[in-house]
C-alpha positions, 0 to 999 in steps of 0.5 A: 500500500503506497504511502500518503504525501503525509506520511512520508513527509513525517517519516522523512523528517524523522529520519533527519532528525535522527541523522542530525542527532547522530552527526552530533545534533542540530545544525549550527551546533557543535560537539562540546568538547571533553578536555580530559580526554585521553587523561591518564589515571595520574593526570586526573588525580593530580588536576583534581586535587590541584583544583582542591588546593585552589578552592575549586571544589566543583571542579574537582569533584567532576574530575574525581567522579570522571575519574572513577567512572574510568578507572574504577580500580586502583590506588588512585580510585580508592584515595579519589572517593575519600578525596571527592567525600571531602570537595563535597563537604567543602562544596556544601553537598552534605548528603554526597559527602556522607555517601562517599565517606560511607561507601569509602568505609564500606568498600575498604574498611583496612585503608589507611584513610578509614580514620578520616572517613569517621571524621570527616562524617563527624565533621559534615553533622557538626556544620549542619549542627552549627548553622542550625545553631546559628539559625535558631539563635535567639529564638527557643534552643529547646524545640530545635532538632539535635540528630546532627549533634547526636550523629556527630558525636556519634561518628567523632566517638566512634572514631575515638573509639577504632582509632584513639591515636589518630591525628583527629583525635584530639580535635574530634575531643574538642568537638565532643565535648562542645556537642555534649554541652550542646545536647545537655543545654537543650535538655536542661532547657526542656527540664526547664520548661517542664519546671514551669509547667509543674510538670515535676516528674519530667523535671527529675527524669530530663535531669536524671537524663542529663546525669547520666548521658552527658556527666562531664557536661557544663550542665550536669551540676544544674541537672543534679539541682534540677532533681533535688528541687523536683525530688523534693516538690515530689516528696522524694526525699530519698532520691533528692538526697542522693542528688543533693549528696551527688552534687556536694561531693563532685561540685562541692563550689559550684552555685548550683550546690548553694542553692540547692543547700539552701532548698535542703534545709527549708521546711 
């Protein structure tokens, strides 16, 4: 059966269209031309972490991502999925970084470069933490979301942990302890909030919380002076004692112990 005019003007329109897009699209246009082809292994890596040093994150993360979608095995495959983790973070890509840090655990567990994996996990959460920090500011720290802080604690212990001689550790130290402050602050907050509410049997167990996750914290003797004064509103006088002798013994000076003396003694 002969084909109508109409037909065949469409079948012949799409078999130029597809004869331009092979010859490399429309015409007037030309091919985009790849300047890293035919780069070997060691002149990616090495443009790369030039582009790094110079602050060029997003150029160095497509020459690490070029790099390992051509030569996926190797040293230089290995140390560029650590390398593009950490351009990512610099770029302010969170996601892709902690992807490429978990999938550098995962694939090579042994590698030297596993400690940093940890810490720099440690160090995407403790970013987000600090300009979630920055946002809230001055608005109720309490009803902010503390997962980063508690991720980032998490990967800094953890690096402590495997790897307690790194050379990270003791800045993921420095780190903990701000995120512990942080953590413990906002459950002091909320015990707070309890206090006013009257809500007293919440008060002693965010104190007790407090005592017991974070006691090193800034905030611990306020917690223990926190559950003496709830202890006590709840006619406890067993527990509020215990805090109270918790809080004379470890923070004999401290004016959370004044005050909660003082509280001891009325009738």
């Amino acid at each position: 059966m002969p084909l109508s005019p109409r037909v065949g003007l469409r079948l012949c329109c799409l078999a130029l269209i597809a004869l331009l897009a092979a010859c490399g699209g429309e015409p007037g246009t030309k091919k985009t031309e790849d300047r890293t082809e035919g780069w070997s292994v060691e002149k990616l890596y090495q443009e790369a972490r030039k582009a790094t040093l110079d602050g060029g994150y997003q150029e160095a993360i497509d020459l690490y991502e070029k790099l390992e979608a051509r030569y996926p095995y190797g040293v230089y495959s290995q140390q560029s999925l650590i390398d593009v983790a950490y351009a990512y973070y610099k770029n302010g890509d969170a996601e892709l970084a902690i992807e490429a840090a978990d999938r550098f655990v995962r694939l090579y567990p042994l590698h030297p470069n596993v400690e940093y994996a940890y810490y720099l996990k440690g160090l995407v959460h403790f970013r987000r933490e600090v300009s979630i920090l920055e946002k809230w500011l001055p608005q109720n720290l309490a009803a902010r979301d503390m997962n980063n802080a508690r991720q980032a604690f998490d990967n800094f212990g953890q690096l402590l942990r495997s790897f307690p001689d790194s050379r990270y550790a003791p800045d993921a130290r420095q780190r903990m302890v701000y995120l512990r402050n942080q953590m413990a602050e906002q459950d002091i907050l909320v015990a707070r909030y309890y206090m006013k509410r009257g809500a007293y049997l919440a008060v002693a167990a965010r104190a007790r919380h407090v005592v017991e996750t974070y006691p090193r914290s800034a905030f611990t003797p306020e917690a223990l002076e926190l559950m003496v004064t709830a202890y006590r509103i709840l006619g406890l006088e067993a527990q509020a004692s215990d805090a109270l002798r918790v809080l004379n013994l470890n923070y004999p000076s401290h004016p959370a112990t004044e005050r909660a003396g003082k509280l001891a003694t009325v009738q």
